[in-house]
C-alpha positions as CSV (number, residue, x, y, z in Angstrom):
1,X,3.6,32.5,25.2
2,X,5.5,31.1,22.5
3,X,4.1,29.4,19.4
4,X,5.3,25.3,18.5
5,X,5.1,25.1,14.5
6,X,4.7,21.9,13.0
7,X,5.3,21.3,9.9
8,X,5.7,17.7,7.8
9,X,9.3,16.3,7.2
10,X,10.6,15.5,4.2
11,X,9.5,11.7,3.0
12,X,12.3,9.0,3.8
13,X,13.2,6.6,1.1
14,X,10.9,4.7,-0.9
15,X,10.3,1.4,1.0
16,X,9.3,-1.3,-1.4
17,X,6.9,-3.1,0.6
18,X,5.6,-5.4,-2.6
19,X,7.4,-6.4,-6.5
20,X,5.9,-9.3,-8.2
21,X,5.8,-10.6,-11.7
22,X,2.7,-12.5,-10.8
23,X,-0.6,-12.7,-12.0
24,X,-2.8,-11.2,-9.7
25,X,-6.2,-12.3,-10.9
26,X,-9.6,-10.2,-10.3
27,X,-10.6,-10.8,-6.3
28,X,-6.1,-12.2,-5.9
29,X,-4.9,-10.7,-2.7
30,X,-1.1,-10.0,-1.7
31,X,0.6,-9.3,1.2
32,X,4.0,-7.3,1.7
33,X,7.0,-8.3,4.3
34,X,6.8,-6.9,8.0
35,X,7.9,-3.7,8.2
36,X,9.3,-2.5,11.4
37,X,7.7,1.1,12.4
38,X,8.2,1.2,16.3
39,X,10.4,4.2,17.7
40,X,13.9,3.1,18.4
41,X,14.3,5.4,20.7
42,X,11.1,6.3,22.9
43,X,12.4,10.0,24.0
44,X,12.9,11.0,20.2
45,X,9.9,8.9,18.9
46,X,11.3,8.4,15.6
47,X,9.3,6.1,13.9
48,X,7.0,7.9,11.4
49,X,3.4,9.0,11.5
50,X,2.4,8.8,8.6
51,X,2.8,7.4,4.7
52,X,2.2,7.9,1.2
53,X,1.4,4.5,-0.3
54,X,2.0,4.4,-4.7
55,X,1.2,1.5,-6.7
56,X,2.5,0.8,-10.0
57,X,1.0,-1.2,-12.2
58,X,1.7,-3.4,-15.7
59,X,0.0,-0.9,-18.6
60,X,-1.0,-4.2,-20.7
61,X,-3.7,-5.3,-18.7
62,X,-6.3,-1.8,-19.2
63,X,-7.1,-2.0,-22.6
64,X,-10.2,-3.6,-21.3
65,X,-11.2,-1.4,-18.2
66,X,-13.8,1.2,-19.4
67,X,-14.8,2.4,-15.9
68,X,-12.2,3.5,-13.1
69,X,-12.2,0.3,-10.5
70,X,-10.4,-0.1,-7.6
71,X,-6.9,-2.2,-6.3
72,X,-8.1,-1.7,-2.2
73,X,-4.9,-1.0,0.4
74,X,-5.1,-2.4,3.6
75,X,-2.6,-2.0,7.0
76,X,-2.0,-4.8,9.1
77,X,-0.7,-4.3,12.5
78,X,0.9,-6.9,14.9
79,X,0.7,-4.3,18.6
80,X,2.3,-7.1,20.6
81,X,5.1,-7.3,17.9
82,X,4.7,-10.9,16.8
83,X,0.6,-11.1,15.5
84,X,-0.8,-9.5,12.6
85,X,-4.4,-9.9,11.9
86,X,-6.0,-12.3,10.1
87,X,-5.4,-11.8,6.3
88,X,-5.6,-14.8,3.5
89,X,-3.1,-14.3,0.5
90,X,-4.4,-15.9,-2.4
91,X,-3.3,-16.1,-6.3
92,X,-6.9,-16.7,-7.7
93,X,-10.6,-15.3,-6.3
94,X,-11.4,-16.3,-3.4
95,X,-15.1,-16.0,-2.0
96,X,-14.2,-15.4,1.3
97,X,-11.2,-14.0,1.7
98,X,-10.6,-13.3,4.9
99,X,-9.4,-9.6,5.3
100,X,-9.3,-7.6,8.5
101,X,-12.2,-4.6,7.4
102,X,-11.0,-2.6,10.1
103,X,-7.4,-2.7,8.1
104,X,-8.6,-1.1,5.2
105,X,-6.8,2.2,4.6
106,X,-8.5,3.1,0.8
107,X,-8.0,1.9,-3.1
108,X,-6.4,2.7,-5.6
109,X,-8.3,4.0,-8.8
110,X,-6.7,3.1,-11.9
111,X,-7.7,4.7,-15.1
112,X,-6.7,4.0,-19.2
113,X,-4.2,6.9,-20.6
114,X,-3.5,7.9,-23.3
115,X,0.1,7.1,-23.2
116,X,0.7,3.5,-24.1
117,X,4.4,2.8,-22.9
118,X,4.1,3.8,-19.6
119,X,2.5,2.1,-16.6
120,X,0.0,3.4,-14.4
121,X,0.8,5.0,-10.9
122,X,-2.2,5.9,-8.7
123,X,-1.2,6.9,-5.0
124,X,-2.8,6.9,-1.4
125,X,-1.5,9.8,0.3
126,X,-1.5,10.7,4.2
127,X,-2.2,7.0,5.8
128,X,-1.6,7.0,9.7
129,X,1.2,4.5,10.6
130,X,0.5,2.7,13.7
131,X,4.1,2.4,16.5
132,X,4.9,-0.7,15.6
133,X,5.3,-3.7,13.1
134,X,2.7,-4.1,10.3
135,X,2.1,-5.5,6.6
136,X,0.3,-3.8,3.6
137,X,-1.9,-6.3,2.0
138,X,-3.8,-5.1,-1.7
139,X,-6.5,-7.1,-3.2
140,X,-7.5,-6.7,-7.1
141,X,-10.7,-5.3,-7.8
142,X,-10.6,-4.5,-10.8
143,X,-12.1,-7.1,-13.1
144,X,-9.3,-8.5,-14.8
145,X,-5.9,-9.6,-14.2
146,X,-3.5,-7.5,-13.2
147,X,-0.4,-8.3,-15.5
148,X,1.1,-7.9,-18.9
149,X,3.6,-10.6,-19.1
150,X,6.7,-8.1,-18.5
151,X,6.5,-6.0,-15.9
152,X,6.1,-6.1,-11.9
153,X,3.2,-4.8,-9.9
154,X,5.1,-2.9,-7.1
155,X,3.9,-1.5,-3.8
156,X,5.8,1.4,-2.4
157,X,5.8,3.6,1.0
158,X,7.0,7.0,1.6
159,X,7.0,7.7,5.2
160,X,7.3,10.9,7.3
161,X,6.3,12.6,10.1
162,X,5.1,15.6,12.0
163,X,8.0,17.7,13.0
164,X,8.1,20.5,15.3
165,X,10.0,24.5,15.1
């Protein structure tokens, strides 16, 4: 009997799934462009499995944060191809911001350094990608805007799979 290894391939590109120069205000949501997971070819299965989600993040706006809070990640999938789940984009807080709960994947935990010039990177690793289209939405929990009056908040993917020897 012979033994199937399976190890993890090596990330693709980064996909930039979100860059804006926005404000995102405490409780703000955004939402990313489609992107297209679903195997091109059923017999190789090659869309990906999973993904390694990084968010990067103005410095300016954590001189006031004195405990760690959270920017939340959340996965929204359209199965049929054309119909994601209900999700409100919106550029202030908003009460009740319709998000799908059962799209939540995890937050992000963003902490003060030490380093002043550079921005701050927290990352989501190992998120299951579903076989076809979805969005990544974020919403800011953090207390305070999210901005500095410079740089972008960016969302990026890293997507791989399970490969087998």
């Amino acid at each position: 009997m012979s033994t199937v290894k399976q190890t993890l391939s090596v990330p693709a590109a980064a996909v930039t799934l979100i860059t804006t120069a926005a404000d995102l205000v405490t409780g703000a949501t955004l939402l990313s462009a489609s992107y297209d997971n679903t195997p091109v070819d059923a017999a190789t299965n090659s869309g990906y499995e999973f993904a390694d989600f990084e968010l990067i993040v103005p410095l300016g706006f954590l001189s006031n944060i004195t405990v760690i809070k959270p920017v939340e990640l959340y996965i929204i999938g359209a199965p049929d191809g054309t119909n994601y789940g209900t999700w409100t984009t919106s550029s202030s807080a908003v009460a009740d911001t319709k998000m799908p709960v059962n799209a939540y994947v995890g937050a992000f935990l963003l902490t003060v350094e030490t380093n002043a010039s550079d921005p701050r990177r927290a990352v989501i690793r190992g998120v299951p990608l579903p076989p076809y289209k979805i969005e990544a939405g974020i919403r800011n929990n953090t207390g305070q805007t999210l901005d500095d009056g410079a740089s972008h908040i960016v969302l990026k993917m890293y997507p791989y799979s399970l490969k087998q020897e």
